[in-house]
C-alpha positions as CSV (number, residue, x, y, z in Angstrom):
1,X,-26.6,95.8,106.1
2,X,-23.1,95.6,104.0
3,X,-23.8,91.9,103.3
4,X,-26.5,91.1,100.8
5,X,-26.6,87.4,100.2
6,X,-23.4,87.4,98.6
7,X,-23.2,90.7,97.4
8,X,-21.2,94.1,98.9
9,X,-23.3,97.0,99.5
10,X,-20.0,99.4,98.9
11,X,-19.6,97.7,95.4
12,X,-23.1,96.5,94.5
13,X,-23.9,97.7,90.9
14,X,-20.4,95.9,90.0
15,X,-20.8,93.3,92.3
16,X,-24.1,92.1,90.0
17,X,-22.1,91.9,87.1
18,X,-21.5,88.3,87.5
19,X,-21.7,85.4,84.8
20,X,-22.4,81.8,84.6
21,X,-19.0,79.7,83.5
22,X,-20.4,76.7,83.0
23,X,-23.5,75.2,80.3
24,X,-25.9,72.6,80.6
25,X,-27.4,74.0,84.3
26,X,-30.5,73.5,85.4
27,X,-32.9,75.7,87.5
28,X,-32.9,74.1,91.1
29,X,-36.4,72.6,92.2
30,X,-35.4,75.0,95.8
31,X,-35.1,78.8,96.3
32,X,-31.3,79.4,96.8
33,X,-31.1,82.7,97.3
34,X,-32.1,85.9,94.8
35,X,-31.8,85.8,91.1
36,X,-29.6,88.9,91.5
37,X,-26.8,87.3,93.4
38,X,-24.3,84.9,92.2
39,X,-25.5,83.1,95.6
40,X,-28.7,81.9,93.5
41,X,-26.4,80.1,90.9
42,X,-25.8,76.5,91.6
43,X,-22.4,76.1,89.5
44,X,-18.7,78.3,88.9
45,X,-19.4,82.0,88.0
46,X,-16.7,84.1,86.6
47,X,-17.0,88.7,87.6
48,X,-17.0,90.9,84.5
49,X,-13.9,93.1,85.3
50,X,-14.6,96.7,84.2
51,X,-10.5,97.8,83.2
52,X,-9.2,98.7,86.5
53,X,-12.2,100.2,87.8
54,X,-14.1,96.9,89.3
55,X,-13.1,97.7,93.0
56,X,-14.2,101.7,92.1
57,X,-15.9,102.6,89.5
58,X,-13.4,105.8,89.0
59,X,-14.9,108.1,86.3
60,X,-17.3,105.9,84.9
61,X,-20.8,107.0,85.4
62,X,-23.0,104.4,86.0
63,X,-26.4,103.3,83.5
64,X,-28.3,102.5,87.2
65,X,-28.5,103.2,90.3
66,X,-29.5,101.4,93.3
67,X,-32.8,102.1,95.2
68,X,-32.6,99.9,98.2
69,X,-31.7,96.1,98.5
70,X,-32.3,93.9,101.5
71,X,-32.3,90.5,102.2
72,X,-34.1,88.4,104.7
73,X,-32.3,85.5,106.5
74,X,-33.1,82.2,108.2
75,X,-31.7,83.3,111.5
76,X,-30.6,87.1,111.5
77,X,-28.2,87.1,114.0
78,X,-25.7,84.9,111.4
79,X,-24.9,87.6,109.0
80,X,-23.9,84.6,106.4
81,X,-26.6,82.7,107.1
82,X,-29.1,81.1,105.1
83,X,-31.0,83.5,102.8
84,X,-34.7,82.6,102.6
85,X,-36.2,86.0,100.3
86,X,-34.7,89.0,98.9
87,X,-34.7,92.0,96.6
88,X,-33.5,94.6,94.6
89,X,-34.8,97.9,94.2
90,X,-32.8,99.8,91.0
91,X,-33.3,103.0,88.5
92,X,-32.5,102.1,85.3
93,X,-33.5,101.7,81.7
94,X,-35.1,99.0,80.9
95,X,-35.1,97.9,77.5
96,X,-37.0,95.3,76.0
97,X,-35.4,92.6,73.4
98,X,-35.8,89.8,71.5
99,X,-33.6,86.2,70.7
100,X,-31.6,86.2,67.7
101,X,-29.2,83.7,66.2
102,X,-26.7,82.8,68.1
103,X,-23.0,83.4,67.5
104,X,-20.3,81.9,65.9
105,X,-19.6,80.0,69.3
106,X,-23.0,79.2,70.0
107,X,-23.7,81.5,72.5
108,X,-26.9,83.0,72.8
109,X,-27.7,87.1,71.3
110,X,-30.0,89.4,71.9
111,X,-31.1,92.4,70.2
112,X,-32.7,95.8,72.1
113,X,-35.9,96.8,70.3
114,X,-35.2,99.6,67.6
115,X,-38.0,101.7,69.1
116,X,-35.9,102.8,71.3
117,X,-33.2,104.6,69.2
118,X,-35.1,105.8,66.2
119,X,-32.1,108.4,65.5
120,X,-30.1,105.6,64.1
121,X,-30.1,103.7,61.4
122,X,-32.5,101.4,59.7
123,X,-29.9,98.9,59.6
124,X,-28.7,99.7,63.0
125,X,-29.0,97.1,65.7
126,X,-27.6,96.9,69.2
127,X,-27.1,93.3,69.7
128,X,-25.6,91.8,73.2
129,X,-24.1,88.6,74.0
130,X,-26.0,86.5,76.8
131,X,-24.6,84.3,79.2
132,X,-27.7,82.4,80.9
133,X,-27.6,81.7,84.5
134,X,-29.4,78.6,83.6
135,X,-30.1,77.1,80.4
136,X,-33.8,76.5,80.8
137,X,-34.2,80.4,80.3
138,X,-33.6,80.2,76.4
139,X,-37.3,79.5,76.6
140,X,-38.3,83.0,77.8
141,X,-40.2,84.8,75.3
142,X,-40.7,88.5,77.2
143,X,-37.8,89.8,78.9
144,X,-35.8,93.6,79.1
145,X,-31.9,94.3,79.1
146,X,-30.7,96.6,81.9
147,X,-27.7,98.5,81.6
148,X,-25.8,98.9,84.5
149,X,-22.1,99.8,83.1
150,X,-20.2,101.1,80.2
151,X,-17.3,99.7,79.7
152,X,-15.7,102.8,77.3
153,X,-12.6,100.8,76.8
154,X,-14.2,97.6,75.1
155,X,-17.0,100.3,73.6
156,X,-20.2,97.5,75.3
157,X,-22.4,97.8,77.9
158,X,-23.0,95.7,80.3
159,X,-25.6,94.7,82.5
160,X,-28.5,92.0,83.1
161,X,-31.5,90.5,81.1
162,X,-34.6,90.4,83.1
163,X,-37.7,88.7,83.0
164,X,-40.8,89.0,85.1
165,X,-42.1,86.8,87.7
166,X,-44.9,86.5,90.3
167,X,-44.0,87.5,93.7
168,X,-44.5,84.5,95.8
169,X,-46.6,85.1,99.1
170,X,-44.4,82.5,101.1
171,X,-41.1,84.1,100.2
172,X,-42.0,88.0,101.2
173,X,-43.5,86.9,104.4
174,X,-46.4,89.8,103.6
175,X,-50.0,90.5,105.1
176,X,-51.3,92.3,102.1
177,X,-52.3,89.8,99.2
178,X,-51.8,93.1,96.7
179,X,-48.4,93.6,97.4
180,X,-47.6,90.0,97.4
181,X,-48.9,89.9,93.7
182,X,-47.2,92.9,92.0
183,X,-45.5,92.2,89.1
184,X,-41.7,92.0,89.9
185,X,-39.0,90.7,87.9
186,X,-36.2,88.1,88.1
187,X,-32.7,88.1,86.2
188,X,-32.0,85.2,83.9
189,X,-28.4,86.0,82.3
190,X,-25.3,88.7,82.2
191,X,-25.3,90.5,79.0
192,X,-22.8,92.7,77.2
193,X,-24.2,94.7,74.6
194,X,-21.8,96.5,71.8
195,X,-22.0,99.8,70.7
196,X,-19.6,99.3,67.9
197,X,-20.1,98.9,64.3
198,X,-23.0,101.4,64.2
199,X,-23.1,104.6,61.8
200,X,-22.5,106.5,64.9
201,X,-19.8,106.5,66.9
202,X,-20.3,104.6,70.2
203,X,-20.1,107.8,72.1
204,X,-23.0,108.7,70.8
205,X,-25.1,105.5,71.3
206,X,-24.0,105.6,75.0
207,X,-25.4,109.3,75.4
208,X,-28.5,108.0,73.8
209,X,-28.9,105.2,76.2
210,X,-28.5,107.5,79.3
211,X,-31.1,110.4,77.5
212,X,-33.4,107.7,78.0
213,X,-36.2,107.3,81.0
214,X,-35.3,105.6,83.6
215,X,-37.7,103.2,85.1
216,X,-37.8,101.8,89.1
217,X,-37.5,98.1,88.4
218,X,-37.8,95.2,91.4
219,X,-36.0,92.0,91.0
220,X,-36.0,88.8,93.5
């Protein structure tokens, strides 16, 4: 389908790089749709504009690439119906990171683990901005950055923080208890992550990121 609970098939890897504008949100006590969509957010949401490539991504080369999505709906002959499971198939690198202090205007940071780059710096960090899709995620303790998208002209990249969760048996509609059980992950915030102010250009950072391995990742 070209309608994925929200989302455009055509433009789906910049159709994920949505943001929360609003604080003080709480995870609903329902399922709403997947954590991937801005359909699962119960509040505004602003889209992360890429220069003048959002609608194409021109010459940008993207971090990620899309595996399969599907969705699963209430009634499937209303192809804007009411979503009741979901997910998100990608290959992408997925990097782990940590909380650090936030910034000067309170916003949450994270920073990728240095293992990853060991060709930079000691003092080198890659730290990203977070906006969480719900506040009660600043209590996550294990969760991975996922680069979808550099943005060359702002010298970031942006994409999604991730954190893992159970697949629930009465969402996937499955027979097999295995396959209702395997790990899978969920997103909890839009993150830009800045290459600048590094002892290497950001050029070089970026070529780093996409020498790394890409891993299949599924999110709900």
């Amino acid at each position: 389908p070209d309608y994925l609970a929200g989302i455009w098939h055509d433009s789906l890897l910049q159709d994920l790089l949505w943001e929360s504008d609003t604080t003080s949100i709480r995870l609903p006590h329902y399922y709403r749709a997947p954590s991937w969509t801005w359909a699962s957010h119960d509040g505004p949401i602003n889209y992360y504009i890429e220069g003048e490539n959002y609608l194409g991504l021109g010459d940008t080369i993207p971090l990620a690439e899309v595996v399969r999505c599907t969705t699963a709906l209430r009634n499937e002959t209303l192809r804007f119906g009411y979503v009741i499971g979901g997910t998100l198939v990608i290959s992408a690198r997925f990097l782990q990171c940590q909380w650090i202090s936030c910034n000067e205007y309170g916003r949450p940071r994270i920073e990728v683990e240095p293992h990853y780059f060991s060709a930079l710096e000691p003092d080198d960090c890659l730290v990203g901005n977070i906006s969480l899709d719900y506040d009660d995620d600043i209590a996550v303790r294990e969760m991975w950055f996922i680069p979808l998208i550099p943005d060359t002209d702002r010298n970031y990249v942006v994409g999604f923080v991730t954190t893992r969760r159970a697949k629930p048996l009465d969402q996937w509609h499955s027979e097999h208890s295995e396959e209702a059980e395997r790990e899978v992950f969920r997103r909890i915030g839009f993150c830009r992550v800045k290459l600048y102010g590094l002892s290497v250009e950001s050029a070089v950072v970026l070529d780093m990121i996409r020498t790394l391995p890409a891993a299949v990742i599924e999110l709900v």
